[in-house]
C-alpha positions in Angstrom: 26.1 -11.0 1.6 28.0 -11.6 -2.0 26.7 -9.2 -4.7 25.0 -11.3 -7.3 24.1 -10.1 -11.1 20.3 -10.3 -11.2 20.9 -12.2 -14.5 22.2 -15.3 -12.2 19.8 -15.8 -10.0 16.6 -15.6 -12.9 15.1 -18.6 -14.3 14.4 -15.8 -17.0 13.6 -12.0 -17.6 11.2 -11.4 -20.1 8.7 -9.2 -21.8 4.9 -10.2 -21.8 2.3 -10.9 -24.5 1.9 -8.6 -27.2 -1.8 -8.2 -28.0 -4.3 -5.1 -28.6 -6.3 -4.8 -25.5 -9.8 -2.8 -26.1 -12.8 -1.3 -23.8 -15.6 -3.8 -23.7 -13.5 -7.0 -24.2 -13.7 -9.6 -21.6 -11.4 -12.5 -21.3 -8.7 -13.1 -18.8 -6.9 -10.1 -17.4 -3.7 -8.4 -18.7 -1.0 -6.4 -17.0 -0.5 -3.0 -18.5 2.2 -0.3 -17.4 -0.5 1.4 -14.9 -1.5 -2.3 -13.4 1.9 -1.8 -10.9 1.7 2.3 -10.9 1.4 2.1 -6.9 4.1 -0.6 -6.3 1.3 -3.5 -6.1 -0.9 -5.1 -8.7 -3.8 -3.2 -8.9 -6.7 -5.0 -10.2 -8.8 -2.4 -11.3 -5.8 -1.4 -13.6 -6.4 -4.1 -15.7 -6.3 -4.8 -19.5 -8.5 -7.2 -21.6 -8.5 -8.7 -25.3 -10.7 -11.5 -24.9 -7.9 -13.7 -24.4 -8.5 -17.3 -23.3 -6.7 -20.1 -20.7 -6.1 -22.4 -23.8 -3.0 -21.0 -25.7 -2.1 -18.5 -23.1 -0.9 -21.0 -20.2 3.3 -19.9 -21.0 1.8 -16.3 -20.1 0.5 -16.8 -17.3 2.1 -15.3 -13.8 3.2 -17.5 -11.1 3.3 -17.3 -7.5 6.0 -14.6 -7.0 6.9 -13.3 -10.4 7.9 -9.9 -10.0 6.7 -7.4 -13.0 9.0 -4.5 -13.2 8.3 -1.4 -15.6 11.1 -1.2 -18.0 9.4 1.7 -20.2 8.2 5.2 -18.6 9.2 7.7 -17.3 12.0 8.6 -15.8 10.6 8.6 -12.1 8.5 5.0 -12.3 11.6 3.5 -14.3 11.9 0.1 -12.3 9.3 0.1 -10.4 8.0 -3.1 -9.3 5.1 -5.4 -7.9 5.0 -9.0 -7.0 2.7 -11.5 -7.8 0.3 -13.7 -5.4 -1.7 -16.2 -6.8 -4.5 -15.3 -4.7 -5.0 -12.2 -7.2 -6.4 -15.1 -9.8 -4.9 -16.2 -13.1 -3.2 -13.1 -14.9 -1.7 -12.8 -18.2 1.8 -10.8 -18.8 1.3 -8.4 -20.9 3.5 -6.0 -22.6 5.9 -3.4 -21.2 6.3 -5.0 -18.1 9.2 -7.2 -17.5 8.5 -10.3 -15.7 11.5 -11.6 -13.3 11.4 -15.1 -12.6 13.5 -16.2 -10.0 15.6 -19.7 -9.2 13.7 -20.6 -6.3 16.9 -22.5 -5.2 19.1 -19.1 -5.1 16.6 -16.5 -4.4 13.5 -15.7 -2.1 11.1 -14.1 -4.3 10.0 -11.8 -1.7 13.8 -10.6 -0.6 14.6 -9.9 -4.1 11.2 -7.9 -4.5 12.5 -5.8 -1.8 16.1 -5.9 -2.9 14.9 -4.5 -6.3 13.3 -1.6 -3.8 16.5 -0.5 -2.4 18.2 2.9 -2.9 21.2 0.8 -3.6 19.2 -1.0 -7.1 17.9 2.1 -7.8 21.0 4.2 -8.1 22.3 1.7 -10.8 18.8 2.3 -13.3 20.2 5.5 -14.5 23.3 3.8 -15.5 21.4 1.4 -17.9 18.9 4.0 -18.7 18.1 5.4 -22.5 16.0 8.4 -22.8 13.7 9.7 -25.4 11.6 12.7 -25.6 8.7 11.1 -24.0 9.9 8.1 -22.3 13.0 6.5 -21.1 13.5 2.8 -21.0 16.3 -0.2 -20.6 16.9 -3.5 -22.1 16.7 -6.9 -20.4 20.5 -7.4 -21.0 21.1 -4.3 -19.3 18.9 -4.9 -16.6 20.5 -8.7 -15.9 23.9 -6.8 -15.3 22.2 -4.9 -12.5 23.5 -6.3 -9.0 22.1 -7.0 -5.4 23.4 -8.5 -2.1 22.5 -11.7 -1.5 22.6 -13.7 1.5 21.5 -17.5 1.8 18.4 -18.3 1.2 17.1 -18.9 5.0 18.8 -15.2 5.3 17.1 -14.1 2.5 13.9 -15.4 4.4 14.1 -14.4 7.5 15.0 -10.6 6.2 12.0 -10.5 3.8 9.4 -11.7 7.0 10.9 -8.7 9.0 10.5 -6.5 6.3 6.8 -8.1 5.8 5.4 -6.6 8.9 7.0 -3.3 8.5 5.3 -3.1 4.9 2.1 -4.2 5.9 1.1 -1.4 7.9 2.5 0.9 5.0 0.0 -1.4 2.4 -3.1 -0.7 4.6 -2.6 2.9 4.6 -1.9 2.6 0.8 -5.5 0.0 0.5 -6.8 2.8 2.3 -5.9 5.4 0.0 -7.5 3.6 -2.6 -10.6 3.0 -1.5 -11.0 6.8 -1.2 -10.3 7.1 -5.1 -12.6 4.3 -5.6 -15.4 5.6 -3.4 -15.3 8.7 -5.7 -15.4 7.0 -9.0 -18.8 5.1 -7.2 -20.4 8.7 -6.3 -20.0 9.9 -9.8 -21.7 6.9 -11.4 -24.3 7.5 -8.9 -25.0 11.0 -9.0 -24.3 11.0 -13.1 -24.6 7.7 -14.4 -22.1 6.1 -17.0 -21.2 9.2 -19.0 -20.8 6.5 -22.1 -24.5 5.4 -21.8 -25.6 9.2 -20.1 -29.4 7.2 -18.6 -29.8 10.5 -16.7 -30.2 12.3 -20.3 -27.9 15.3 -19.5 -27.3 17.5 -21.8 -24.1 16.9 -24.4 -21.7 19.6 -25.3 -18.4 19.6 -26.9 -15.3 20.8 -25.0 -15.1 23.8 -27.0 -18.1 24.8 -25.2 -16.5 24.9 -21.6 -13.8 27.1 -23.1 -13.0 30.7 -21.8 -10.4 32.3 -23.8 -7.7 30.9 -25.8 -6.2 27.4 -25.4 -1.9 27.3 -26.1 0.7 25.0 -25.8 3.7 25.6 -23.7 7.0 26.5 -24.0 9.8 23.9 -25.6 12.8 24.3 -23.8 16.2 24.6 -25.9 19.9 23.5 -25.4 21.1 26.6 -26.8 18.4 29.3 -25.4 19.7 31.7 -23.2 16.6 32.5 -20.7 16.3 30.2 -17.6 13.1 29.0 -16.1 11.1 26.0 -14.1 9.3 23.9 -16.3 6.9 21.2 -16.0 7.9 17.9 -16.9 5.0 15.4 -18.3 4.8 13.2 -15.1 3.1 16.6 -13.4 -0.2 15.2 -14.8 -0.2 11.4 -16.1 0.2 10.0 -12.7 -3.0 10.2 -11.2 -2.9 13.9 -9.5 -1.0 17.5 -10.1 2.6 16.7 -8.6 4.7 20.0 -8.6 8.0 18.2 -7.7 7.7 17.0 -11.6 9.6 20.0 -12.4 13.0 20.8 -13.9 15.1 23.8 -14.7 15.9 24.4 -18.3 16.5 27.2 -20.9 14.8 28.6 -23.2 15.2 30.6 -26.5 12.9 33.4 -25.3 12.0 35.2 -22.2 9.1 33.5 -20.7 5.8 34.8 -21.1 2.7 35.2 -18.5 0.6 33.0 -20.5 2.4 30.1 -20.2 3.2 29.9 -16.9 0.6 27.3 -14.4 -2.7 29.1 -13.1 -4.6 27.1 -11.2 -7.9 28.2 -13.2 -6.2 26.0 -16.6 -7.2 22.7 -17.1 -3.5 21.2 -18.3 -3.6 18.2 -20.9 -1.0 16.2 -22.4 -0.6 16.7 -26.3 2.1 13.8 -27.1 3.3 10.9 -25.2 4.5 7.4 -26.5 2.0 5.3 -24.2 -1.5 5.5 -25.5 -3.3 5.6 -22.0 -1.5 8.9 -21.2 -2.0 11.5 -24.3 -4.7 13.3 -23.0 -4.3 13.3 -19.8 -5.8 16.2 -17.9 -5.2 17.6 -14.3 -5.6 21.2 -12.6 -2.6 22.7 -10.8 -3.4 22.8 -7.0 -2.2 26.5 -6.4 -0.6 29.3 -9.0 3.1 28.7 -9.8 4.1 31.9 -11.7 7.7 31.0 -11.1 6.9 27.6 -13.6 5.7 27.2 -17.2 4.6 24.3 -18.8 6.2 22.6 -21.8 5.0 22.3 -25.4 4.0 18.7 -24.6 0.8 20.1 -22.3 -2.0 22.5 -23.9 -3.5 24.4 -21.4 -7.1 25.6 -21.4 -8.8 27.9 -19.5 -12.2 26.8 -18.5 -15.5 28.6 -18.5 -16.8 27.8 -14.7 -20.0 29.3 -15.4 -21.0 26.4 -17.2 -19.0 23.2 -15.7 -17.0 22.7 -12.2 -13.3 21.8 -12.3 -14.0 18.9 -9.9 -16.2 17.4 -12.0 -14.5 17.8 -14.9 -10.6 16.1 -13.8 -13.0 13.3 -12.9 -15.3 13.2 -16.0 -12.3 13.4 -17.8 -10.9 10.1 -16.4 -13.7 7.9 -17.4 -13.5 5.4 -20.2 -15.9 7.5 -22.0 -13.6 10.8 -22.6 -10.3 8.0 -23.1 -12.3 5.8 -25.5 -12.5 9.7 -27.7 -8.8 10.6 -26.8 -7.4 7.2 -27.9 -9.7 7.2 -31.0 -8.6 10.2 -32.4 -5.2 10.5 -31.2 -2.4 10.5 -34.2 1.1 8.3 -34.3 4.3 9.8 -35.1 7.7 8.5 -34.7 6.4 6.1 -32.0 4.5 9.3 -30.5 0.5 9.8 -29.9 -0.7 13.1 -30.0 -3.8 15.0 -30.0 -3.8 18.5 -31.0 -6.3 21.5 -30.2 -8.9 20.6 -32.8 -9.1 17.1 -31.6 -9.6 18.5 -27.8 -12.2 20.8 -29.4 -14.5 18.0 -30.4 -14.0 15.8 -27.4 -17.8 15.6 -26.5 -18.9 16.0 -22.8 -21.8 15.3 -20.7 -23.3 18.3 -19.0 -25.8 18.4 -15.5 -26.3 20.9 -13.9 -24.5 23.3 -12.6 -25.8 22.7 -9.2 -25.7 19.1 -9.5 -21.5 19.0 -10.2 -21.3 21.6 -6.8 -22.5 18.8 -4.7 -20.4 16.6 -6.0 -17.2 19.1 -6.1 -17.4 19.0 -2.2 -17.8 15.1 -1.7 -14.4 15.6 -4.0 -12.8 17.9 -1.8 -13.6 16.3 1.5 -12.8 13.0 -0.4 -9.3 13.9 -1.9 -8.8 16.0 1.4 -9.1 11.8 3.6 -6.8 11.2 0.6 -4.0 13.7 1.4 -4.0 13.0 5.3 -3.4 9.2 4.6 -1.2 10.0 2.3 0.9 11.6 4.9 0.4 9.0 7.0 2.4 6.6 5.0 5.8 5.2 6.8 7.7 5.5 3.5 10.3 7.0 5.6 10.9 4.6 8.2 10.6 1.4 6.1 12.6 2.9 3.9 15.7 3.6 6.3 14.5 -0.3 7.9 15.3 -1.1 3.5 18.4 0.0 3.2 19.6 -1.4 6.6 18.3 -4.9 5.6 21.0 -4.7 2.3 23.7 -3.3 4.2 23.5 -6.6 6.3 22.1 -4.4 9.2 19.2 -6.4 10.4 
């Protein structure tokens, strides 16, 4: 194995098509940041601008192109997905790099997985520049970056053992997702498309589910003096509460109760620099008195005498509550925010009580399948079987 700048072996490295996507278009299909969120192209994930063939052929992806995320955060910095063309014709669409390799030099598959490897990883930090939202790096840098290469029948005959490892991982993953999906499909059933409401429930505003005061968090500071866990903004934009997005930093004041995570407070995210994740709302899944969260996240305590949490974090992930968030969300300095007020008026369909309990325990049993496959998955083992494959161990 020779290590090889990623640079050399691309026929190019780009960024994709830069063109507003909007609910109700049709068209082809765009990538967006969250269409490679799981580490395969996700074709509900989709964006669309009612784009067509004619014009758009240069942006179209080819058999294994890989798309890698080269704006996010921190975490999902680098994280990649290749494409088949059984997926169907696919525009490139901004925010996503798309690497290109030289067939003649590189397996598309082996460098997929070589761009997978602790090894590749450790290096993103080095290239990385960070912001108060989002971090990202520059094609140049990311060119630089280096992997081992073997021959390309080597290159081959790794990728096919890795193949079968990874395949048992994926149908745990396909699994996974046909939970979350089976859940989306029980709320449109039991509740209709909140966006049309046909069932007639009542409408309220999200003032109305209020109980008590809503407050931001706490901005940490270089210079404070009082230590503490905080929250970072991956803990909610990621698709569920993750804990482990926590960091400890200081702060110019002593802590106080009321900003630390109850698991009654509906959390949402006040400021982020990708559209699709200001607003974003989750529930802790336990008390964490030990851990605050930041200034970035509002958090609301909710009446549940008038509306279930369960139906709530899912209500609020339909197109109808986004299409209100992204509407009224402000830009600054590259940031969209929504403040109090605008979560205030955020309007909200509202059946009854008894109705959203029935659903709230197809939810839990649901998200409970969820977790136990979740567990399931052999990230482990093909990851030790990955980083074997680049030390020239297989």
């Amino acid at each position: 194995m020779k290590d090889t700048a990623l640079g050399e072996i691309a026929e190019f490295i780009r960024n994709g098509k830069s063109v507003k996507q909007t609910d109700g278009s049709g068209g082809l299909p765009i990538t967006r940041i969250e269409t490679i969120s799981n580490g395969f192209i996700n074709t509900q994930k989709f964006g669309f601008a009612n784009l067509e063939l004619q014009g758009n052929e240069d942006w179209l992806l080819n058999e294994g192109d890989i798309l890698v995320s080269h704006i996010n955060s921190t975490k999902h910095l680098g994280k990649c997905a290749i494409y088949q063309e059984h997926s169907g014709k696919i525009i490139h669409g901004m925010n996503l790099l798309n690497f290109r390799c030289k067939k003649d030099r590189a397996y598309p598959q082996y460098i997929f997985y070589a761009l997978n490897s602790q090894r590749l990883k450790r290096q993103i930090p080095k290239i990385t520049k960070n912001s108060v939202n989002q971090s990202s790096f520059t094609v140049t840098n990311f060119k630089q970056l280096v992997i081992p290469l073997s021959p390309l029948e080597e290159q081959k005959r790794i990728a096919a053992i890795l193949d079968k490892a990874d395949a048992v991982r994926q149908k745990r993953k396909e699994a996974i997702a046909l939970t979350e999906e089976l859940l989306r499909s029980t709320f449109l059933d039991m509740f209709g498309d909140p966006v049309t409401n046909p069932k007639g429930w009542e409408k309220v505003t999200f003032s109305q589910i209020v109980k008590g005061k809503m407050r931001n968090g706490l901005s940490p500071s270089s210079k404070g003096t009082y230590e503490g866990q905080v929250l970072t903004l991956s803990a909610i934009t990621q698709g569920s509460f993750d804990i482990s997005e926590r960091k400890i930093a200081n702060f110019d004041i002593l802590p106080p109760k009321d900003k630390m995570l109850y698991k009654s407070d509906f959390l949402v995210c006040r400021g982020n620099g990708n559209i699709n994740l200001v607003g974003c709302g989750r529930f802790p899944d336990d008390e964490y008195l030990n851990t605050m969260f930041p200034d970035t996240i509002i958090g609301v305590p909710i009446d549940y005498k008038i509306i279930d949490k369960n139906f709530l974090e899912t209500l609020w992930n339909t197109p109808f509550i986004r299409r209100q968030i992204e509407k009224k969300a402000r830009t600054t300095n590259g940031t969209y925010k929504i403040n109090q007020t605008i979560l205030s008026g955020i309007q909200l369909v509202l059946p009854p009580l008894k109705l959203q309990a029935q659903f709230s325990s197809v939810y839990q049993a649901l998200k409970a399948m969820n977790r136990k496959l979740r567990l399931s998955l052999s990230n482990d083992l093909f990851d030790s079987l990955l980083q074997k494959a680049f030390r020239g161990e297989l």
